[in-house]
C-alpha positions as CSV (number, residue, x, y, z in Angstrom):
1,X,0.0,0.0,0.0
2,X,1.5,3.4,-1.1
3,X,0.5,6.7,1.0
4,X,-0.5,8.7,-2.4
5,X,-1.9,11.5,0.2
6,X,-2.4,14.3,-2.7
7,X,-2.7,14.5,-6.8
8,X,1.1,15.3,-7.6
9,X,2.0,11.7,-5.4
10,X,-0.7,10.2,-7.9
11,X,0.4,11.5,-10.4
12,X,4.4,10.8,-9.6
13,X,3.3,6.9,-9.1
14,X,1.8,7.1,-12.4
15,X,4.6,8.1,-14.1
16,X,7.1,5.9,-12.5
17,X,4.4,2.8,-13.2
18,X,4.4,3.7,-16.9
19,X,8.2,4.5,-17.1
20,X,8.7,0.3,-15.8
21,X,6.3,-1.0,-18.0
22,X,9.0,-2.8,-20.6
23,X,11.2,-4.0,-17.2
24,X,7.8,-5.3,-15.9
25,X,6.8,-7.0,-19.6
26,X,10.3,-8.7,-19.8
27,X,10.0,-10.0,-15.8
28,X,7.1,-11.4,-16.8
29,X,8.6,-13.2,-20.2
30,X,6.5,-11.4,-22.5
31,X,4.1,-14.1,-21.5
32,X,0.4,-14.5,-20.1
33,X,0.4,-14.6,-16.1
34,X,-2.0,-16.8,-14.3
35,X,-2.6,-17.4,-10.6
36,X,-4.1,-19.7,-8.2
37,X,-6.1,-18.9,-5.3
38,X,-6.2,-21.8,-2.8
39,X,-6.9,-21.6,1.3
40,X,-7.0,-19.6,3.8
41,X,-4.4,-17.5,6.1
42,X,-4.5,-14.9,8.8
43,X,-2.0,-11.5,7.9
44,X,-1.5,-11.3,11.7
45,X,-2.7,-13.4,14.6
46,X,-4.6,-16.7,14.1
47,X,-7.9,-18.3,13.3
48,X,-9.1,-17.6,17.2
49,X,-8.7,-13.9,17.0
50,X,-7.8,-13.0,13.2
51,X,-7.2,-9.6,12.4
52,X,-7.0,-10.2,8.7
53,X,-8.1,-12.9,6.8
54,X,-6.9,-13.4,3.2
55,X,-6.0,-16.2,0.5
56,X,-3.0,-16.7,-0.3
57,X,-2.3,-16.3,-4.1
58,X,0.3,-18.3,-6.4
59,X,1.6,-17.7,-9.3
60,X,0.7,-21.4,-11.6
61,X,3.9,-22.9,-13.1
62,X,5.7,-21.8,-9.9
63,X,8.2,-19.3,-12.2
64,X,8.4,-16.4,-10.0
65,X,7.9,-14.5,-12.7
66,X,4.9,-12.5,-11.2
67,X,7.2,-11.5,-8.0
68,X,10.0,-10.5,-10.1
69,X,8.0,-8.1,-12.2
70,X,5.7,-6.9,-8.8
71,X,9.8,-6.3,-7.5
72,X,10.5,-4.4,-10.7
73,X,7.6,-2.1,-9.6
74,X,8.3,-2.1,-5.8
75,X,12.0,-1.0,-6.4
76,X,10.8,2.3,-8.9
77,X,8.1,3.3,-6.3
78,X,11.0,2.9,-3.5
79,X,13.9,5.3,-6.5
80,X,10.5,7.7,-7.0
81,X,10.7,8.3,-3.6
82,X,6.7,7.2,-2.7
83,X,7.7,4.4,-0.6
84,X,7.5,5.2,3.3
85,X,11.3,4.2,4.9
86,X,9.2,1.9,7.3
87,X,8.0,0.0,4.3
88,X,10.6,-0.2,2.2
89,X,12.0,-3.3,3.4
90,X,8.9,-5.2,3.7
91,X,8.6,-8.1,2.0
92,X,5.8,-8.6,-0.5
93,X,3.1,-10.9,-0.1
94,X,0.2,-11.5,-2.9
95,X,-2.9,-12.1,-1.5
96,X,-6.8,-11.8,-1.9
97,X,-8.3,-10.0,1.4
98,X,-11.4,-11.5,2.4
99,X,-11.7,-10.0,6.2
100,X,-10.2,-6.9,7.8
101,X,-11.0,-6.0,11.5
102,X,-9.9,-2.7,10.7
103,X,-13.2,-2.1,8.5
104,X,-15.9,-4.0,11.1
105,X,-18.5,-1.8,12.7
106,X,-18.1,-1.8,16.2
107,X,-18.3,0.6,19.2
108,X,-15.3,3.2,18.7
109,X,-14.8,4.4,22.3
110,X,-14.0,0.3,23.0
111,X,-9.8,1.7,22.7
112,X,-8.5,-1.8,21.4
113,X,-7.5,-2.9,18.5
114,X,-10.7,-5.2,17.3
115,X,-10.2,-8.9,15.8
116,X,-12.5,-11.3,15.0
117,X,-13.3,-15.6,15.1
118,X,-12.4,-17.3,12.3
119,X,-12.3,-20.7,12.9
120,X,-15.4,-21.6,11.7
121,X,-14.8,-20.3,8.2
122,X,-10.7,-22.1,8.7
123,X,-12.9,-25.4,9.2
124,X,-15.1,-24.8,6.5
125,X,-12.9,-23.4,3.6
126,X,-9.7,-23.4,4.6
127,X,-8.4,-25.8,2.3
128,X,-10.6,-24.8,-0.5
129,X,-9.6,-24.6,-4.1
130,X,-10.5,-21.1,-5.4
131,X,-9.6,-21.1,-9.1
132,X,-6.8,-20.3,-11.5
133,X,-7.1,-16.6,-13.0
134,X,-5.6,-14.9,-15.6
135,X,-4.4,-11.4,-14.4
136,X,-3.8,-9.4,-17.6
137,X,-2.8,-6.2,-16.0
138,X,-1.6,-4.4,-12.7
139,X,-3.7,-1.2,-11.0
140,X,-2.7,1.8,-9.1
141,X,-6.0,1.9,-7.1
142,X,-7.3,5.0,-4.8
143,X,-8.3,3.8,-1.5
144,X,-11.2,5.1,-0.8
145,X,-12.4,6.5,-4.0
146,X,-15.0,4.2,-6.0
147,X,-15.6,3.2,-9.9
148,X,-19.4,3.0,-10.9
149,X,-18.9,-0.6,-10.6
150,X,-17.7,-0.8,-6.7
151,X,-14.0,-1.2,-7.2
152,X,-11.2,1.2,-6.1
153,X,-10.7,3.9,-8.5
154,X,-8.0,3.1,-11.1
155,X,-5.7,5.8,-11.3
156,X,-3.5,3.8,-13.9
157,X,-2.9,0.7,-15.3
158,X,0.0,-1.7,-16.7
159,X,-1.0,-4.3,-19.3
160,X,1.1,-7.5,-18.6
161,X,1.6,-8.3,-22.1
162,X,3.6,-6.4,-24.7
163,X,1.4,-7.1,-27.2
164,X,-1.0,-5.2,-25.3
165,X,-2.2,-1.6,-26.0
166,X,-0.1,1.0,-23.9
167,X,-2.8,3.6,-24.4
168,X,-4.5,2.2,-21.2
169,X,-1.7,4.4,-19.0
């Protein structure tokens, strides 16, 4: 998650997603990237008193080509200066959010940090098979801003494939 906090950040992360899109195209191969979501996992604590609750995602074929181009991206943003110095060493970790405490209604003047129960859903789906997806692009999304459709706003995107059109940036 970048802290884009104003227009000219946007627009800086923008620019520097553009400017990696041939390093990101020749991580990748030049070729079609597919994933697998299968499981369950908790980002912090554990199925008892979950905080967030996600699936893990894999990239099929086991190439790492997915991370390498996601570490093409992650290394500009860091150069362009819109990483935080707490994050910048963080490793990366592709996954589907299904559950965040963070976001559950709840009585504010409670003072804790708020978790939830989730070993009912761990005993029901937590070794389920998801699907294999084709992911033919990456976002820059706005938190907190909303398409027509629901989903974050996309400030910009990156097709995956060269053959692709790059009028989409």
């Amino acid at each position: 998650m970048l802290k884009l906090w104003n227009k000219d950040r946007i627009a800086i992360a923008t620019e520097t997603l553009k400017g990696v899109s041939s390093k990101v195209i020749e991580a990748l191969e030049n070729r079609p990237v597919y994933i697998r979501l299968r499981g369950l996992a908790c980002m912090r604590g554990s199925p008892a008193k979950a905080y967030v609750l996600h699936i893990p995602v894999e990239e099929v074929g086991g190439e790492g080509r997915l991370l390498r181009a996601c570490q093409v991206i992650i290394d500009a943003f860091v150069e362009a200066g819109l990483v935080l110095q707490r994050d910048a060493h963080h490793s990366l970790k592709l996954h589907a959010t299904l559950m965040n405490a963070k976001f559950r209604k709840r009585n504010k003047s409670a003072g804790r940090r708020d978790y939830f129960d989730a070993r009912g859903i761990f005993k029901r789906y937590g070794s389920e098979n998801w699907g294999e997806y084709f992911i033919p692009e990456a976002h820059l999304s706005q938190r907190f801003a909303y398409d027509r459709r629901g989903y974050y706003h996309c400030c910009a995107s990156m097709p995956f494939l060269g053959a692709s059109k790059s009028s989409d940036f």
